[in-house]
LODREN-866062 format. One record per residue (C-alpha): x, y, z; residue in three letters. Coordinates in steps of 0.25 Angstrom, whole numbers, padded with zeros to 4 digits, always signed. Each point is the difference from the previous one (the first is absolute). Last residue first. Layout:
<rs>
XYZALA...
</rs>
This chain:
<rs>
+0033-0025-0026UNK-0009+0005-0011UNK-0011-0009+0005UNK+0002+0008+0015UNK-0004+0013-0008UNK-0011-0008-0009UNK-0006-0005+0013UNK+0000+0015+0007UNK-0006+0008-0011UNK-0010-0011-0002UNK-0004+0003+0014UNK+0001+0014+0000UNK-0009-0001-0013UNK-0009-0007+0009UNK-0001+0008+0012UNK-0003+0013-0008UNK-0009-0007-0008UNK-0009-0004+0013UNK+0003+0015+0004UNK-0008+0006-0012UNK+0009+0013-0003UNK-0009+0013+0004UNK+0009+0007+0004UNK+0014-0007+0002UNK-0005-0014+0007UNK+0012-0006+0009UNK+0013-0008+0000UNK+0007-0004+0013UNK+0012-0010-0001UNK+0004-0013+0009UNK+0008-0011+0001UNK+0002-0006+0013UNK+0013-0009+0003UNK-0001-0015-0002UNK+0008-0006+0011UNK+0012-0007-0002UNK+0005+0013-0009UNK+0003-0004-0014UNK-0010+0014-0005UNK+0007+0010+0006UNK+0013-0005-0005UNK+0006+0014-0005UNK-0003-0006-0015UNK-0012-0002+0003UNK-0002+0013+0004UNK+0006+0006-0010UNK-0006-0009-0010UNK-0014+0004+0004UNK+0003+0014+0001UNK+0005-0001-0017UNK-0014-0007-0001UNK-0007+0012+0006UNK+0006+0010-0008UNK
</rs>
């Protein structure tokens, strides 16, 4: 899901703007979910989306 967002925007042109727009996503801990891992894998998530490009 998140690659096929990527290329959405990319391909609307959001990412060739003079100025670098601001990317952003909120994750968070579900129950008892370690947030360093949270934040990792949401990392991971993110650089093999943009990878897929």
């Amino acid at each position: 899901e998140l690659t096929e967002y990527l290329k959405v925007l990319k391909y609307i042109g959001f990412f060739d703007q003079e100025k670098r727009p601001i990317f952003s996503f909120e994750v968070k801990p579900f129950g008892d979910e370690d947030p360093d891992l949270v934040i990792a894998n949401a990392k991971r998530v993110l650089n093999l989306a943009w990878a897929r490009l």
